[in-house]
PAVOGU-596006 format. One record per residue: x, y, z of N, C-alpha, C, O in turn; residue number from 0; residue in three letters. Coordinates in Angstrom, 3 decimals. Layout:
// residues N
((X,Y,Z),(X,Y,Z),(X,Y,Z),(X,Y,Z),NUM,"ALA") ...
This chain:
// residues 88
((0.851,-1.163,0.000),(0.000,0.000,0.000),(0.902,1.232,0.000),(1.917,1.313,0.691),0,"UNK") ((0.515,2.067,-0.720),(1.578,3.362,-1.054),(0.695,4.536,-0.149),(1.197,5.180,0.773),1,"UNK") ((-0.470,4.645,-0.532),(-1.469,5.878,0.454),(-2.816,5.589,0.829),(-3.401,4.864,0.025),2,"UNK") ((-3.355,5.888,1.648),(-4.455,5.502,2.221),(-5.398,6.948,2.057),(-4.811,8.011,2.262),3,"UNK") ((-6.705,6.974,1.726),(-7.427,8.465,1.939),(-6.087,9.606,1.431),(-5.527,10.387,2.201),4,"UNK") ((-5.836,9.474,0.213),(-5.164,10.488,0.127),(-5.770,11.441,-1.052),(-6.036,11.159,-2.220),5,"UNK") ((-5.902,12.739,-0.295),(-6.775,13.764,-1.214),(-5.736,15.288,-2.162),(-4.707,15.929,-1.953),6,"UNK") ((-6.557,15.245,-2.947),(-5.733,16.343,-3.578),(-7.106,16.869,-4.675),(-8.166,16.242,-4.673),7,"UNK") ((-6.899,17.988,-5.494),(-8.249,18.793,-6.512),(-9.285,17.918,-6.058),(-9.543,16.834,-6.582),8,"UNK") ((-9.891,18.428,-5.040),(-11.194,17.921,-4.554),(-12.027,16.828,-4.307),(-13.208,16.838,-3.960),9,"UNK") ((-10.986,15.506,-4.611),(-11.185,14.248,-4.241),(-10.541,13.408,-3.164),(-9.619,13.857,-2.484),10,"UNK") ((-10.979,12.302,-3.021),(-10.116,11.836,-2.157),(-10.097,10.385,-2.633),(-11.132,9.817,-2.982),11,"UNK") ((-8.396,9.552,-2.641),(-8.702,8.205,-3.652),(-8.440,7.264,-1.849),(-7.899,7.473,-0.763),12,"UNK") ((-9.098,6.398,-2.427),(-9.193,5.558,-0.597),(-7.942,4.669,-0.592),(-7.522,4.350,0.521),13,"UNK") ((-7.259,4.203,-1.714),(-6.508,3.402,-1.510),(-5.628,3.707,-2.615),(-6.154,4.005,-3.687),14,"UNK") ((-4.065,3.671,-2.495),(-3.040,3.504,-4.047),(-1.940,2.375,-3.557),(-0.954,2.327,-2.821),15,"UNK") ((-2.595,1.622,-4.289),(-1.568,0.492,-4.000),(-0.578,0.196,-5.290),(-0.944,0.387,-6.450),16,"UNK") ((0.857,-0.347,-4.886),(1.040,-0.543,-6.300),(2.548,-1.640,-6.111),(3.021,-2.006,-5.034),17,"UNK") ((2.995,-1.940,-7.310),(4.537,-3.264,-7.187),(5.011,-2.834,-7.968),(4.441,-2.572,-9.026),18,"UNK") ((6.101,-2.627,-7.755),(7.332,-2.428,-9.192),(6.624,-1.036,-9.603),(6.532,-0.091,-8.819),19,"UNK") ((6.257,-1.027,-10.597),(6.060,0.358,-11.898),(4.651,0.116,-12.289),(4.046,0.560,-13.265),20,"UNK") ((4.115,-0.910,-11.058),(2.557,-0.656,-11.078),(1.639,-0.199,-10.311),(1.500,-0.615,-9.161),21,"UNK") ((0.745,0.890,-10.936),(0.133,1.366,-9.503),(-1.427,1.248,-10.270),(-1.777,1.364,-11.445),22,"UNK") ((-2.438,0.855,-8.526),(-3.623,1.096,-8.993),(-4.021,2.095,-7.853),(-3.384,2.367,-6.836),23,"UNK") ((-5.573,2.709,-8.394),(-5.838,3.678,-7.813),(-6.813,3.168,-7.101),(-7.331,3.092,-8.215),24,"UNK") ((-7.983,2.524,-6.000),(-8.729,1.671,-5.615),(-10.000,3.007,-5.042),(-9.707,3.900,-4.246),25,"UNK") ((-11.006,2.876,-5.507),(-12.108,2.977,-4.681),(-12.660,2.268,-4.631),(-12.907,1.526,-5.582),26,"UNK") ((-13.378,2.093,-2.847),(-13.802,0.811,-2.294),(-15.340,1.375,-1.645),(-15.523,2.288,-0.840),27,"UNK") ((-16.123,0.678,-2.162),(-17.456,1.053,-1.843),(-18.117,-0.048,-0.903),(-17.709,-1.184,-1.141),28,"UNK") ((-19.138,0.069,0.207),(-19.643,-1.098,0.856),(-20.971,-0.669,0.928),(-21.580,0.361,1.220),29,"UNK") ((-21.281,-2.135,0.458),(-23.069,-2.013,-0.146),(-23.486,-3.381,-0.183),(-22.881,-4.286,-0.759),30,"UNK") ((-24.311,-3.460,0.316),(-25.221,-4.705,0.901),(-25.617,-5.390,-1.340),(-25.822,-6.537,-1.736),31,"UNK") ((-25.579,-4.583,-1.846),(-25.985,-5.334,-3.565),(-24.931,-4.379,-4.259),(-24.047,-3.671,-3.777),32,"UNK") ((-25.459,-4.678,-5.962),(-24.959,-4.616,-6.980),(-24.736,-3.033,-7.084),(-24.008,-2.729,-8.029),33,"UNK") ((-25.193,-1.987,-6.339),(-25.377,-0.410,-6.710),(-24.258,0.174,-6.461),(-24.130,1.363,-6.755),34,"UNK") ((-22.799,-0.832,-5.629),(-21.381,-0.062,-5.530),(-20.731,0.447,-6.892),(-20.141,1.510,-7.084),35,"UNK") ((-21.023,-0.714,-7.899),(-20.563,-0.372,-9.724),(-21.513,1.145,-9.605),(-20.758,2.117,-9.592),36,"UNK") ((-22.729,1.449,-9.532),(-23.600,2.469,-10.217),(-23.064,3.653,-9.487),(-23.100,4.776,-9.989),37,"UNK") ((-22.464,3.361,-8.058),(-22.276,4.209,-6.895),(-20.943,5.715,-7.541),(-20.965,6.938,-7.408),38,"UNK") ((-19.818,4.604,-8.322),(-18.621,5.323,-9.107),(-19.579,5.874,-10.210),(-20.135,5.076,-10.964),39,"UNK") ((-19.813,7.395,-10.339),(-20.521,8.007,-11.530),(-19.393,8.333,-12.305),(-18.251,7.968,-12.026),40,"UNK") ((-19.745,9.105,-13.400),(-18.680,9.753,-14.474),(-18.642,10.881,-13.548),(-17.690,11.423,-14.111),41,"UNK") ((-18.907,11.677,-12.581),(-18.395,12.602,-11.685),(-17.773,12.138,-11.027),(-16.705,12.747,-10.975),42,"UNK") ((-17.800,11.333,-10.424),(-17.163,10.796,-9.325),(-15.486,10.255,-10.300),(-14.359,10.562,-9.910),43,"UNK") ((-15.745,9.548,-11.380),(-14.176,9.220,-12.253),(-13.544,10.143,-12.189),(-12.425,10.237,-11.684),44,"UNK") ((-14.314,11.140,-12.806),(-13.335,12.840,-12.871),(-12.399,13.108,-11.950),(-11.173,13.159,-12.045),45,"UNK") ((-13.444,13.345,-10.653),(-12.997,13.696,-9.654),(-11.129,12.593,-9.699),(-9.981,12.838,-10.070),46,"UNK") ((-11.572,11.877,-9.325),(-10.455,10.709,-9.029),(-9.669,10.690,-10.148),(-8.582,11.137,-9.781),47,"UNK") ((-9.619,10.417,-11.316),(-8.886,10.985,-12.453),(-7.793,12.204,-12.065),(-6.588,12.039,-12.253),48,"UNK") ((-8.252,13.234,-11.598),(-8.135,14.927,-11.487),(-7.109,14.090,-10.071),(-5.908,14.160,-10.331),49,"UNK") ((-7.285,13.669,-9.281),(-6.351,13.272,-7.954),(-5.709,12.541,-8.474),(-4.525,12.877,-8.449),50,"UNK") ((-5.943,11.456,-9.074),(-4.836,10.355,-9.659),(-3.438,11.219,-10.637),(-2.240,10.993,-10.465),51,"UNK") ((-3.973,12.117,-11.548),(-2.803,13.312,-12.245),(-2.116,13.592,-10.978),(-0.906,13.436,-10.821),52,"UNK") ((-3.126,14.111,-9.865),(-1.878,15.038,-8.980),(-0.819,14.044,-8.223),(0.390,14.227,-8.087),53,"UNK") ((-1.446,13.168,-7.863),(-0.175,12.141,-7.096),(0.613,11.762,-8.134),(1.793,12.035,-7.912),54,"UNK") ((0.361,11.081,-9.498),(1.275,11.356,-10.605),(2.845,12.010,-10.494),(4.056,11.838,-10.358),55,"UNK") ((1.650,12.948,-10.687),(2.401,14.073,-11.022),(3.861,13.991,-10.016),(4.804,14.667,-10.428),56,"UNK") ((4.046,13.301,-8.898),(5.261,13.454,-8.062),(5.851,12.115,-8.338),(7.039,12.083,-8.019),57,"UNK") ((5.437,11.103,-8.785),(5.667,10.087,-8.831),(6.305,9.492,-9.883),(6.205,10.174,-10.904),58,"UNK") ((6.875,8.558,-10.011),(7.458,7.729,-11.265),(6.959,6.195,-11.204),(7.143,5.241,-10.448),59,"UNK") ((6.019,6.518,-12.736),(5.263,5.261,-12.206),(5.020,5.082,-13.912),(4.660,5.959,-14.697),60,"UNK") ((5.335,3.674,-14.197),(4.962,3.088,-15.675),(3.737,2.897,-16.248),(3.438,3.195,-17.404),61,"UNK") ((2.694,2.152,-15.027),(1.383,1.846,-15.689),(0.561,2.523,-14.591),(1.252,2.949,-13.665),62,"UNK") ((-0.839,2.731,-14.475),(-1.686,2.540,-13.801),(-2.781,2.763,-14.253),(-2.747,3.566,-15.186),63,"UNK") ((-3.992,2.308,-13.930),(-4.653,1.808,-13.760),(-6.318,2.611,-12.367),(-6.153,3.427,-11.461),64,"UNK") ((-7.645,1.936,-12.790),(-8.438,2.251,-11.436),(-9.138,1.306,-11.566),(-9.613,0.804,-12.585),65,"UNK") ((-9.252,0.932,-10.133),(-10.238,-0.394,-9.691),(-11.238,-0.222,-8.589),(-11.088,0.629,-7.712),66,"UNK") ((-12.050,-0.870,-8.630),(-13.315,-0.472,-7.832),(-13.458,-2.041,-6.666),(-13.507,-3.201,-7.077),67,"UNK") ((-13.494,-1.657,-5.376),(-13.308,-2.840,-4.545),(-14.576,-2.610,-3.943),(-14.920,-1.660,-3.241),68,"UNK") ((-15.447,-3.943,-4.434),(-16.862,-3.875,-3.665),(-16.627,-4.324,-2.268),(-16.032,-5.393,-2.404),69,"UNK") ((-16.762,-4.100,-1.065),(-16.879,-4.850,0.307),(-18.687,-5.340,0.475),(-19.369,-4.479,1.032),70,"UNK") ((-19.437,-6.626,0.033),(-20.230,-7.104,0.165),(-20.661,-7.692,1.491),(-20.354,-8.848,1.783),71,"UNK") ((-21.614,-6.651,2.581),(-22.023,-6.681,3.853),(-23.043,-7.939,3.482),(-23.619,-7.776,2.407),72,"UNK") ((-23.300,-8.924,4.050),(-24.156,-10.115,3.690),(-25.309,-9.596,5.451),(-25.219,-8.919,6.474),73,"UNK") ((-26.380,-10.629,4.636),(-27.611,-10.269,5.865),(-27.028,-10.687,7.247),(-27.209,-10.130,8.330),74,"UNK") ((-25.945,-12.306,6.834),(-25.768,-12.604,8.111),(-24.360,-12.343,8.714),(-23.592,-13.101,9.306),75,"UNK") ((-24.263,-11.027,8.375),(-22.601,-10.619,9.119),(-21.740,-10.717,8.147),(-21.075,-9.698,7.962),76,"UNK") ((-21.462,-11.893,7.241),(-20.368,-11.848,6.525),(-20.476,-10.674,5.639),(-21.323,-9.823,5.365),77,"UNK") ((-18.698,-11.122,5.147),(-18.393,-10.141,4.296),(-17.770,-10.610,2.989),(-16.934,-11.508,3.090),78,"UNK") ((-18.013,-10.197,1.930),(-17.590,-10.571,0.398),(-16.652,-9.312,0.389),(-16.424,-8.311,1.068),79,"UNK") ((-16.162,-10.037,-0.969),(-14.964,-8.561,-1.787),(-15.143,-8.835,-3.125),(-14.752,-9.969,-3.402),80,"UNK") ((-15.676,-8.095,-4.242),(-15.079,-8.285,-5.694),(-14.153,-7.422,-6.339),(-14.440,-6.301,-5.919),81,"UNK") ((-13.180,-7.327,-7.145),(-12.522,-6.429,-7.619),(-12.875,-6.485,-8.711),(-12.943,-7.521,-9.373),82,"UNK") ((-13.284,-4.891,-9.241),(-13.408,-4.952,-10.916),(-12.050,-3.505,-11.225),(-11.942,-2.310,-10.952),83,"UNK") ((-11.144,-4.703,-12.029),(-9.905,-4.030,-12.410),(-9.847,-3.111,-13.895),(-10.376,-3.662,-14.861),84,"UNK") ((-9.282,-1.855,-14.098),(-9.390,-1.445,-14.892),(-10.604,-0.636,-15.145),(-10.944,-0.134,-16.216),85,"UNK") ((-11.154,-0.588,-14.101),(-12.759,0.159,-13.683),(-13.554,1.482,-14.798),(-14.690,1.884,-15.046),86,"UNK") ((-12.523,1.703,-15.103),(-12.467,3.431,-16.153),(-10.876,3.816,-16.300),(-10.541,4.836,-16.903),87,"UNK") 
């Protein structure tokens, strides 16, 4: 993990994880169904886009990438995870 909640032009990205000369940018949404995908709008990309340039911007980094980490609250306590990589 490289930053946690790290904010910059009016967003904030929840997670940048990355290996070698790879970095992803992670927003992680928790939602009992399917509405965490609908939850990331094309405002909401921007936003994170617009933060992802600024940390960039200090960084030396080959690829990256944004991924969306569902945390799936189940009725009976448990918890799921899906990753959809390459998100936008």
């Amino acid at each position: 993990m490289l930053e946690r909640n790290w904010q910059a032009a009016g967003a904030e990205i929840d997670l940048i994880v990355g290996r070698g000369g790879l970095v992803r940018f992670v927003e992680v949404k928790a939602r009992p169904d399917e509405s965490a995908w609908d939850a990331v709008t094309t405002d909401k990309q921007r936003r994170l886009r617009r933060a992802a340039e600024a940390w960039l911007a200090h960084h030396d980094v080959d690829e990256c990438a944004f991924m969306v980490a569902w945390v799936k609250a189940g009725d009976d306590g448990s918890l799921g995870l899906e990753l959809l990589d390459d998100a936008f």
